[in-house]
C-alpha positions in Angstrom: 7.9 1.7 -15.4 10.3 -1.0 -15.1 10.8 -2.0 -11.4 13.3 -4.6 -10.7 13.9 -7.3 -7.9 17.8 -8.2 -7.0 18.3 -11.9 -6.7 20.1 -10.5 -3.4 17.2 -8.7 -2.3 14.9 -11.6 -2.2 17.1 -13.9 -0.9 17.8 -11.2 2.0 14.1 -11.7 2.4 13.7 -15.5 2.8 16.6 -15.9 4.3 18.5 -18.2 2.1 21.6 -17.1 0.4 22.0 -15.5 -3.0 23.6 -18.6 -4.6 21.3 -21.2 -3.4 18.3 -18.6 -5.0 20.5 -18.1 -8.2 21.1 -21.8 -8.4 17.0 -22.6 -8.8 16.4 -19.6 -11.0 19.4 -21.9 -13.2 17.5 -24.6 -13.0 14.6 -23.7 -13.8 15.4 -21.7 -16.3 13.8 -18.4 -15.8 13.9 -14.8 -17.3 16.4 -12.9 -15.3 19.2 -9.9 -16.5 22.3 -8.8 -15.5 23.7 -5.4 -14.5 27.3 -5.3 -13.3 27.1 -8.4 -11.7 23.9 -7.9 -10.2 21.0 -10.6 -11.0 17.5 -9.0 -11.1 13.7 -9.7 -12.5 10.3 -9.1 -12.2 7.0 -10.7 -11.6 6.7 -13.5 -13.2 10.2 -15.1 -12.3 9.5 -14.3 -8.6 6.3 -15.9 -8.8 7.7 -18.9 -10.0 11.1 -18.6 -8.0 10.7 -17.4 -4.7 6.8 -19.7 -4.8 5.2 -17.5 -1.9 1.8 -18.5 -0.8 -0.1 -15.4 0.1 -3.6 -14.8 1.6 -5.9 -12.4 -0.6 -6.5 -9.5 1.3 -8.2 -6.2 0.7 -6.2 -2.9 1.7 -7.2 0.8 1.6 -5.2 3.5 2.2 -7.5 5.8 3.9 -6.9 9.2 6.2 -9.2 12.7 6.9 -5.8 14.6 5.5 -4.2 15.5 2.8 -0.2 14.8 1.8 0.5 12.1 4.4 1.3 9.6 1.2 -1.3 7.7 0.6 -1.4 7.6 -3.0 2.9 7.3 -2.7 2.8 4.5 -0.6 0.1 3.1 -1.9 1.8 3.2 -5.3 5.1 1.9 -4.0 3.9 -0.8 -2.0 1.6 -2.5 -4.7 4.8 -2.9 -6.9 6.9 -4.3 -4.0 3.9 -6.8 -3.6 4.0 -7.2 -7.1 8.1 -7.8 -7.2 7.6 -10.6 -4.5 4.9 -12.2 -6.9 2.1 -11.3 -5.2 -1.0 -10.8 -8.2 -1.6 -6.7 -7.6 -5.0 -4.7 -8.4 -4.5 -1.3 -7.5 -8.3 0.7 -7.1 -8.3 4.7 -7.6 -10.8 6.4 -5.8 -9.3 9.6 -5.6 -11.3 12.2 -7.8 -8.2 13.8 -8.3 -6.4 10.7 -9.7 -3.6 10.6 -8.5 -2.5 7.2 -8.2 -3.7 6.9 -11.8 -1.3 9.5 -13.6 1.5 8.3 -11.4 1.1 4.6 -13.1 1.0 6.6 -16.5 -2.7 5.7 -17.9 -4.7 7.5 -19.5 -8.3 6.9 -18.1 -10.6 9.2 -20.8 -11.5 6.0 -22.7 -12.2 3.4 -19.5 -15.1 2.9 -17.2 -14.4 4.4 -13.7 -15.9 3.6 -10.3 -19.1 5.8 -10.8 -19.9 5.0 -14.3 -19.5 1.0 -13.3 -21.8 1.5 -10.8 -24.5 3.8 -12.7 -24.4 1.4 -15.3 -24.4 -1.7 -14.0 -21.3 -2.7 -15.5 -18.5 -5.6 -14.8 -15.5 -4.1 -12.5 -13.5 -5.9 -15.2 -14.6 -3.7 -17.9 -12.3 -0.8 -16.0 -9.7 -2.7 -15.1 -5.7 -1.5 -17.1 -2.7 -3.6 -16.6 0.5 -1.2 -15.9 2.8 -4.0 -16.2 3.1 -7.9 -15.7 1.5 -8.6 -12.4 0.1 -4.8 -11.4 -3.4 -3.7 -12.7 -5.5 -0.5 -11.9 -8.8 0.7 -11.7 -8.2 4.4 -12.5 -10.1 7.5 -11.8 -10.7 10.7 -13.0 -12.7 13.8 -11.6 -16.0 12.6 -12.3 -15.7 9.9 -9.2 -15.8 13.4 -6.7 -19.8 12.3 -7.7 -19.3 9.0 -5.7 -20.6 10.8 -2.2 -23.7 12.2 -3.4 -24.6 9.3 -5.8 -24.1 6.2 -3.3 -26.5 8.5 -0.9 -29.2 9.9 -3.5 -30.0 6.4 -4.5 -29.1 4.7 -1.4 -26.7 1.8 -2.3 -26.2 -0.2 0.6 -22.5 0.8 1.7 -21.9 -2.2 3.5 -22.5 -4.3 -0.3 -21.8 -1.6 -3.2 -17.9 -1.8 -3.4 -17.6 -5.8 -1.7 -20.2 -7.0 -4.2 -17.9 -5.6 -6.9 -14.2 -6.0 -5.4 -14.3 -8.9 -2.9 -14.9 -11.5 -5.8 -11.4 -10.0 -7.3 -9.7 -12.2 -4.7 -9.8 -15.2 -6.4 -7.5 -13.4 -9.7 -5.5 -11.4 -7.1 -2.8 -11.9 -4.1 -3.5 -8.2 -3.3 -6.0 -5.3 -3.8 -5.0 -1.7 -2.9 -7.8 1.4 -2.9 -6.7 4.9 -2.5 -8.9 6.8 -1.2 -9.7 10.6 -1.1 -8.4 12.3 2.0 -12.4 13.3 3.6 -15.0 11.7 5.0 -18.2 10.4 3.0 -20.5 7.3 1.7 -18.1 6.1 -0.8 -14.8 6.1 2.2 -16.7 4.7 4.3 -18.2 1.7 1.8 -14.2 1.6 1.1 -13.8 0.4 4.9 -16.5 -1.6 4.7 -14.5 -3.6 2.0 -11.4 -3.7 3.6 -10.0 -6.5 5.9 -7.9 -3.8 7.1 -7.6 0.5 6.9 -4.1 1.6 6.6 -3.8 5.4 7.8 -0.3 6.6 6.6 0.5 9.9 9.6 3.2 12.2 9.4 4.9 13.9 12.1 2.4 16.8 12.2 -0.4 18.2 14.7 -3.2 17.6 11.4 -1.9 15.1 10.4 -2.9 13.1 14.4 -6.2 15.1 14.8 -7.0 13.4 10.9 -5.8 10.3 12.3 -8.3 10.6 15.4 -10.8 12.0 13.1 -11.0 8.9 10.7 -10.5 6.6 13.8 -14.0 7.9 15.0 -15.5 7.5 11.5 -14.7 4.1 11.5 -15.8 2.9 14.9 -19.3 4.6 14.4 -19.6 2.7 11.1 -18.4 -0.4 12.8 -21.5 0.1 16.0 -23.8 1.0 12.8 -22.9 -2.2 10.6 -21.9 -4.5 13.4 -18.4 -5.5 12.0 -14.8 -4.6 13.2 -12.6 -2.9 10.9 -9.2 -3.1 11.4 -7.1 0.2 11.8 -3.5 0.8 11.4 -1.3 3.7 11.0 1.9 4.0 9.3 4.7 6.5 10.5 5.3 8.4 7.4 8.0 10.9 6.6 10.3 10.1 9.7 13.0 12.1 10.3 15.1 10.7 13.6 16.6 14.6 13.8 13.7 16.5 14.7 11.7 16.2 18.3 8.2 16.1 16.3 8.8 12.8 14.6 9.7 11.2 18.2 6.7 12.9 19.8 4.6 11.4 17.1 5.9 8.0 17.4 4.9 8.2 21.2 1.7 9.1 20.7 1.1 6.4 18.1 2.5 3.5 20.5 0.6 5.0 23.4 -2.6 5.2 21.6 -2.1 2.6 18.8 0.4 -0.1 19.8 -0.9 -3.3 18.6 -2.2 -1.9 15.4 0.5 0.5 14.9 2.4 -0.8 11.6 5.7 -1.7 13.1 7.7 -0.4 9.8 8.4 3.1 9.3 8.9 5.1 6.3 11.7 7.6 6.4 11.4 11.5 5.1 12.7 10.8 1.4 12.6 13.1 -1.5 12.6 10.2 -3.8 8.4 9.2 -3.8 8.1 12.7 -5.6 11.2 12.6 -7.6 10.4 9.2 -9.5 7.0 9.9 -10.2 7.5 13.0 -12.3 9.5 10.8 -14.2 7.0 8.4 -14.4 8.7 5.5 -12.9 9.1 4.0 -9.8 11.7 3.9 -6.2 12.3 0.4 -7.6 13.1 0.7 -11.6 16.3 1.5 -9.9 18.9 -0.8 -9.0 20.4 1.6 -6.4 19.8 1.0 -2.3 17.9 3.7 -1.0 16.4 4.4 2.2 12.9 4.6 0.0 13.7 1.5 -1.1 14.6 -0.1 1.9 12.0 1.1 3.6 8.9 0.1 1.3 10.4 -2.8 1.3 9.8 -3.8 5.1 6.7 -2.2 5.2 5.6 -4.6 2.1 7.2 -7.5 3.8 5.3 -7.2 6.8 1.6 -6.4 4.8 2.2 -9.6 3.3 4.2 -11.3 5.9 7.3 -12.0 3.6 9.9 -14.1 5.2 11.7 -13.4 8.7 10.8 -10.1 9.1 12.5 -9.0 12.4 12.5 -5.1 12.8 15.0 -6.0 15.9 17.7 -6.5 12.9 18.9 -3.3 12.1 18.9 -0.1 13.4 16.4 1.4 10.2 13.9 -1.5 11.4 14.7 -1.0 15.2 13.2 2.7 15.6 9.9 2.0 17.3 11.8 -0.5 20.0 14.2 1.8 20.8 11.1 4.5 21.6 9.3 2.1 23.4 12.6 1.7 25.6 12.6 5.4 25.8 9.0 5.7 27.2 9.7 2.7 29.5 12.2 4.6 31.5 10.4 7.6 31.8 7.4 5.9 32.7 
């Protein structure tokens, strides 16, 4: 993987124009390249150019269904975080690994999540970079043991994964865990980690009853452990020309509206079309709706500049259905 930030791109973000941002990364001197007449570079010069401050926070992607996109957007957003120079751990969880043979590493030879915690080893010792400024803790099928070993012995779930991950903050801006699509000990220690549960839905009847499904699973553990969890869905595969993708935004803002993730991902075939190349929706220096999309969605996770969904009509889609359900209403 190569992922790329345009100079244009980032400025587009902060709101500054393209030749004030090209003028600093002049001045100071940093690593940039050129590709018919577009300016672009990665993680360390947007660290140091673009000099965002950003508040360590601990994500999962979490839902009671499979093929929503978890492990895509997962993916995609931890390298748009990492473009912006945020400091990026991605966490695999998944027994099927998903997330880890989309980043390209082979995990045979590293510690995963249940052999760290069997033998009482350093999250550290697991931890692979994938490139400057993105790291993963990868996973292979022997995690699907996580469930029934976090329950035989009885590690607390509201310490076993925070004692490990939560002190990670201090290295990095941002810490994503992809989780298994089901219920279980290890999920819900995974909530019990996160300062907030991001449930990507699609428009489809399972896909809502795995939303409600997980929704319940966390407020019992919340009444059991006394904390609140923050829940959020994401309106995945969007497609503004069938009647299912509107009825699923309405039942989202009715049931959801001040969580709701205010971004929404558009039906691309681009997620699966980059990762069986191995790279990513932004080793390209093409627009794309994927591109455009992840972008927002990363902008508003991490509070990036001015973001305004009002602006365009691609950011504008849950206003106009809230307009839609005020008139019928």
């Amino acid at each position: 993987m190569e992922p790329k930030m345009l100079l244009s791109e980032a400025a587009e973000a902060l709101n500054v124009t393209s030749q004030a941002l090209h003028n600093q990364l002049k001045r100071k001197n940093l690593l940039s390249n050129k590709s018919r007449n577009r300016v672009y570079f990665g993680h360390t010069t947007s660290r140091e150019l673009l000099g965002l401050n950003f508040n360590s926070q601990i994500m999962s992607f979490q839902i009671v269904k499979g093929g929503t996109g978890k492990t895509s957007l997962c993916l995609a957003v931890g390298i748009r975080a990492c473009l912006y120079g945020a400091s990026t751990l991605l966490v695999d969880l998944d027994q099927q690994g998903n997330l880890t043979k989309a980043c390209r590493i082979a995990s045979q030879n590293k510690p995963i999540m249940i052999e760290l915690i069997n033998q009482r080893l350093s999250i550290e010792e697991g931890i692979v970079p994938v490139f400057d400024g993105l790291d993963i803790l990868p996973s292979r099928i022997e995690n699907a043991l996580l469930d029934s070993n976090l329950m035989l012995k009885r590690f607390p779930l509201d310490r076993v994964y925070r004692e490990m991950i939560f002190p990670l903050k201090k290295k990095y801006d941002l810490i994503l865990i992809d989780c298994p699509p089901a219920l279980g000990s290890s999920v819900a220690a995974v909530a019990l980690t996160s300062d907030r549960v991001i449930c990507p839905v699609t428009p489809s009847e399972f896909s809502l009853e795995g939303l409600e499904i997980t929704k319940t699973e966390i407020k019992n553990i919340e009444n059991n452990f006394k904390v609140s969890i923050p829940i959020s869905p994401i309106l995945n595969e969007f497609d503004a020309r069938t009647a299912l993708s509107h009825e699923t935004m309405r039942f989202l803002l009715a049931s959801y509206d001040k969580n709701l993730i205010r971004s929404v991902v558009r039906k691309s075939q681009e997620f699966e079309n980059v990762l069986t190349k191995g790279i990513s929706i932004f080793d390209t220096l093409q627009n794309t709706t994927a591109k455009e999309d992840v972008d927002l969605l990363t902008r508003e996770l991490l509070g990036v500049g001015e973001f305004a969904l009002e602006q365009k009509n691609v950011k504008s889609t849950i206003e106009k259905e809230k307009a839609k359900i005020a008139q019928y209403s």
